[in-house]
C-alpha positions in Angstrom: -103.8 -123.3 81.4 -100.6 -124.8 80.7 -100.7 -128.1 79.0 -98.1 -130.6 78.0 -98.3 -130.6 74.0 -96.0 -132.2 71.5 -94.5 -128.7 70.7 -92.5 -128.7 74.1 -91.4 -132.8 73.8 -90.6 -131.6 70.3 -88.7 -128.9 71.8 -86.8 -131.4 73.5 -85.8 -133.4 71.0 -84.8 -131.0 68.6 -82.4 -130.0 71.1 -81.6 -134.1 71.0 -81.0 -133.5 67.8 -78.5 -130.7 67.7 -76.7 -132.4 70.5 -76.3 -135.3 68.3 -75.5 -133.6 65.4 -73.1 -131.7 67.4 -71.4 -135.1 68.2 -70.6 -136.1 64.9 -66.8 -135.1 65.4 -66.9 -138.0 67.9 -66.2 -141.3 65.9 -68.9 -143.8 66.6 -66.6 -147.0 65.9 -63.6 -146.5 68.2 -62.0 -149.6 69.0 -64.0 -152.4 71.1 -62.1 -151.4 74.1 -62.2 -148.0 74.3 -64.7 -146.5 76.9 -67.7 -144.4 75.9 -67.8 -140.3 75.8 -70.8 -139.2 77.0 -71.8 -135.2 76.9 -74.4 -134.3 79.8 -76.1 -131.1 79.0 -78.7 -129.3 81.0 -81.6 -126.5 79.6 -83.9 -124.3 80.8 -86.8 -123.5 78.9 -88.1 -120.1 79.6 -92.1 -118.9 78.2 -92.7 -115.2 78.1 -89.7 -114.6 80.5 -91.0 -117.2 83.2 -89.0 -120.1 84.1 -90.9 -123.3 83.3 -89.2 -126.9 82.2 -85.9 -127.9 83.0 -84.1 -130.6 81.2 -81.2 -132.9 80.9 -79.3 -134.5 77.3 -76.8 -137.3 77.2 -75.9 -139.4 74.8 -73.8 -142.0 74.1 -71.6 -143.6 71.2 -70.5 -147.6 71.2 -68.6 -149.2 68.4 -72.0 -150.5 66.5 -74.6 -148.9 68.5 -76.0 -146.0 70.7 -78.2 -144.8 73.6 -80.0 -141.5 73.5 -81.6 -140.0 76.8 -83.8 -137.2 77.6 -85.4 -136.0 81.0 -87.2 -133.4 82.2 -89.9 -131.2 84.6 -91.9 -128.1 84.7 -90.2 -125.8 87.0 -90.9 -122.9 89.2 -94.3 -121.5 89.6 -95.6 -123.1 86.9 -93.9 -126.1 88.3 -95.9 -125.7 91.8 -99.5 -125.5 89.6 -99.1 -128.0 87.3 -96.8 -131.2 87.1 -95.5 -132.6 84.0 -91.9 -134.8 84.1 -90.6 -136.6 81.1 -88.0 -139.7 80.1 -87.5 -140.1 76.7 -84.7 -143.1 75.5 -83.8 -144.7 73.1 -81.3 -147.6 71.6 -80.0 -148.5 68.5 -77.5 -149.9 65.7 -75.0 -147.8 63.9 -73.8 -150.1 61.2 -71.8 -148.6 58.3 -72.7 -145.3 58.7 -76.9 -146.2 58.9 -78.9 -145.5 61.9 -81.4 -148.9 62.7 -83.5 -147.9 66.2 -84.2 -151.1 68.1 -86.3 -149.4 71.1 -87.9 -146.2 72.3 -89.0 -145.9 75.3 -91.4 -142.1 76.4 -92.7 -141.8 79.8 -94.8 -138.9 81.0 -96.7 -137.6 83.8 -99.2 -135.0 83.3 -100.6 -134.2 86.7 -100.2 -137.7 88.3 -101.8 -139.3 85.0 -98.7 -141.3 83.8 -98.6 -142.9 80.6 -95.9 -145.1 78.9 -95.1 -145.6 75.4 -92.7 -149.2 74.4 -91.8 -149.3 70.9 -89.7 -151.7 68.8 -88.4 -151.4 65.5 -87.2 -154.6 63.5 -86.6 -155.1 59.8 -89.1 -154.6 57.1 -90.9 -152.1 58.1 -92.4 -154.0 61.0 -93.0 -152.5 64.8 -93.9 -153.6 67.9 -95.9 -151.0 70.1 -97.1 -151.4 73.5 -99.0 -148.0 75.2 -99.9 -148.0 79.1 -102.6 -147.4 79.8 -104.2 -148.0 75.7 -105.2 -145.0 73.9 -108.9 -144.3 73.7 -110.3 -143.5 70.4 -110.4 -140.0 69.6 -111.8 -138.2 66.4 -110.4 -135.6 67.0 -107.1 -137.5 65.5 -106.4 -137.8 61.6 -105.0 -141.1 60.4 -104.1 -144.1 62.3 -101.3 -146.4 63.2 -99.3 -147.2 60.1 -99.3 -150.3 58.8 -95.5 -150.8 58.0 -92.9 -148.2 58.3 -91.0 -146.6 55.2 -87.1 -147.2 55.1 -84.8 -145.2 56.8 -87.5 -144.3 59.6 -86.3 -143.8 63.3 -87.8 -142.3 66.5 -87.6 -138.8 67.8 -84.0 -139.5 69.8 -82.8 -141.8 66.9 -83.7 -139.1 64.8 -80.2 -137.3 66.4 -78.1 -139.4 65.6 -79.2 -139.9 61.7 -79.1 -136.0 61.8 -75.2 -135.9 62.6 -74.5 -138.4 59.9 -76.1 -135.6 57.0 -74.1 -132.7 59.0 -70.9 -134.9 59.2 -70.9 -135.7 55.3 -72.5 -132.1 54.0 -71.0 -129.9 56.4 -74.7 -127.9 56.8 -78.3 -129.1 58.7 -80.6 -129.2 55.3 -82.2 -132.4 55.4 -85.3 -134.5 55.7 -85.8 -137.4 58.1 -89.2 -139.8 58.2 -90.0 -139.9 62.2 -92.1 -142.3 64.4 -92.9 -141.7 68.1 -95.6 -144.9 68.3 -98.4 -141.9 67.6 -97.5 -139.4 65.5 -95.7 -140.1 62.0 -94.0 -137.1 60.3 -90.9 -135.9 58.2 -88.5 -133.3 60.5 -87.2 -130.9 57.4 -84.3 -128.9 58.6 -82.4 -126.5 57.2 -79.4 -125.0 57.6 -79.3 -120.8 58.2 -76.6 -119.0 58.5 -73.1 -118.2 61.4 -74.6 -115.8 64.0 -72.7 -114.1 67.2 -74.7 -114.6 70.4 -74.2 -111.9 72.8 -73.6 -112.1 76.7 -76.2 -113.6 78.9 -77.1 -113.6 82.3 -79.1 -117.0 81.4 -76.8 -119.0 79.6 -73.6 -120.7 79.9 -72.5 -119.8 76.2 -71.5 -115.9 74.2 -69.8 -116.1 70.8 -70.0 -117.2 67.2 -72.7 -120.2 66.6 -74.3 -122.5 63.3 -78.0 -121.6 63.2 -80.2 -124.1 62.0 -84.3 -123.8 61.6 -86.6 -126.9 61.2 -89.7 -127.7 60.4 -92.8 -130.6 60.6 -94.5 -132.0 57.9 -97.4 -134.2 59.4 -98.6 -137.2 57.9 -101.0 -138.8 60.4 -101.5 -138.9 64.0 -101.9 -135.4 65.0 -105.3 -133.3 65.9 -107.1 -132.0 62.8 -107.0 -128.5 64.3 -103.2 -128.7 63.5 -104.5 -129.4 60.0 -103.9 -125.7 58.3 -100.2 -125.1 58.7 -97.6 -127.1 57.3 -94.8 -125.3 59.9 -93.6 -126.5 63.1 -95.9 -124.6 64.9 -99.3 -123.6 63.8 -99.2 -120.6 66.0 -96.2 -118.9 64.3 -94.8 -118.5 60.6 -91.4 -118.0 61.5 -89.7 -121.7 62.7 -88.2 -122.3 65.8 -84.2 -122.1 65.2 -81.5 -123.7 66.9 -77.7 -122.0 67.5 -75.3 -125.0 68.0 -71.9 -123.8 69.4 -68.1 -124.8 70.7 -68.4 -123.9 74.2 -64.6 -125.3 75.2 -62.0 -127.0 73.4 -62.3 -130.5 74.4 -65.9 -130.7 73.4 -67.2 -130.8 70.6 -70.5 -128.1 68.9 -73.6 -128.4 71.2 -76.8 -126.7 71.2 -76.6 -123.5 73.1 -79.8 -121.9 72.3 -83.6 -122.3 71.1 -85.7 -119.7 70.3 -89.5 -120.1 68.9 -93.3 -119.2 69.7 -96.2 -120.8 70.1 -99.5 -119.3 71.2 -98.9 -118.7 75.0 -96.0 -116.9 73.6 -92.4 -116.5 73.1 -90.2 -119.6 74.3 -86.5 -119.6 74.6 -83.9 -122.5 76.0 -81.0 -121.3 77.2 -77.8 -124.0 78.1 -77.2 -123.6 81.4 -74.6 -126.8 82.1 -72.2 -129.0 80.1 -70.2 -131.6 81.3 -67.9 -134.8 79.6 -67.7 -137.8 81.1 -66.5 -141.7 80.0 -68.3 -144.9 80.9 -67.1 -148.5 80.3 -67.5 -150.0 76.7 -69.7 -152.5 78.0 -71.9 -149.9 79.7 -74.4 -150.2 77.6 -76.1 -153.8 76.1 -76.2 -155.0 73.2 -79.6 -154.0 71.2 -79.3 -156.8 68.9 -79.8 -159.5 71.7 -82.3 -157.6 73.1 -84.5 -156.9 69.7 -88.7 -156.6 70.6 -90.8 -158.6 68.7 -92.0 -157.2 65.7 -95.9 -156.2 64.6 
């Protein structure tokens, strides 16, 4: 049976990721009155062949700050057997070239069991985190909540925007980020590949010369001991997933056009399917610093 894991919402945000990364050619401090660009893309996520999860990417860059937004649902006849929709967002500070999250907000719905994750970051290490309904315990899980958070941590979307700032300065993905989702703590490593040519496909939006970039997890508390023997992304493959980011026109800027890994169900592959710019007011978006969660 299929299940919702932290492999697909991974999946997701790695694509986050390499949209954000992508967006790095987009200056993040443009003056106070100049609108926001935003960049909508759309994936399919494909397992073994079959059509399963959809999902949509936007983000957006403010003078001083950011929103990051991911949404998504199983699809076709895996859609009609089992429901599972997820909202990912987050906000944050982008101050001299450092990436401070101030919220992150996950919603899921696994089969009309809905849960809800709030978390706030503030300075120091401290966090505020608010689950709906409250986790039960489970021994099955290594490690609890940490106590204070190291410096430079952010949460999975946040973790998109800190990416672009390596790939902006270094030119290549080959990095290591600390990562909290209000569960799991781990390090994202990422590393850059090598220039590839995707060919023609029925599938996707995209054909023509892309970055490829692999990544990998290492876990530090949070996840389910049976994860415990592998140090890779995915326990059920040695190879990691790899992403191929991409100019798909000329007024936009590299995005992800393809994902390719495996897990045990088999092989899955995201394809981009739509990509669209758009511009929103500067004062779309509020301010995260008047809006700050109180701190654990």
């Amino acid at each position: 049976m299929l299940r919702p894991t932290a492999r697909l919402t991974f999946l997701c945000v790695g694509l986050a990721l390499a949209t954000a990364a992508s967006l790095s050619s987009v200056p993040a401090r443009a003056a106070t009155a100049s609108p926001a660009r935003v960049i909508d893309l759309t994936y399919d996520v494909y397992l073994g062949g079959l059509h399963i999860f959809t999902f949509d990417v936007d983000m957006t860059l403010q003078p001083d700050q950011y929103r990051v937004t991911a949404e998504g649902g199983t699809r076709g006849t895996v859609g009609w057997l089992y429901k599972w929709d997820m909202k990912l967002a987050a906000e944050g500070l982008d101050q001299n070239g450092r990436i401070e999250p101030r919220r992150y907000v996950a919603e899921t719905d696994w089969q009309s069991n809905q849960r809800t994750v709030h978390l706030g970051f503030a300075e120091g290490g401290r966090y505020d985190l608010q689950q709906t309904p409250p986790p039960e315990p489970d021994p099955d899980i290594e490690g609890g909540l940490p106590e204070t958070l190291p410096d430079g941590i952010v949460d999975p979307l946040s973790l998109a925007v800190a990416a672009s700032r390596t790939l902006k300065e270094n030119g290549h993905c080959s990095q290591t980020v600390p990562v909290f989702d209000g569960r799991r703590r781990f390090d994202l490593v990422m590393q850059h590949v090598d220039e590839a040519m995707l060919p023609p496909s029925e599938y996707s939006i995209y054909q023509g010369p892309a970055v490829r970039c692999s990544f990998s997890m290492k876990r530090i508390s949070g996840f389910r001991k049976s994860w415990r023997s592998g140090r890779q992304w995915d326990d059920d493959s040695s190879a990691p997933p790899t992403i191929w980011v991409a100019s798909i026109q000329q007024d936009l800027p590299p995005v992800p056009v393809r994902y390719d890994g495996a897990i045990r169900l088999g092989r899955i592959v995201v394809h981009l399917t739509n990509a669209q710019v758009r511009t929103e007011p500067a004062n779309a978006m509020p301010d995260e610093r008047a809006s700050q969660q109180r701190a654990r």
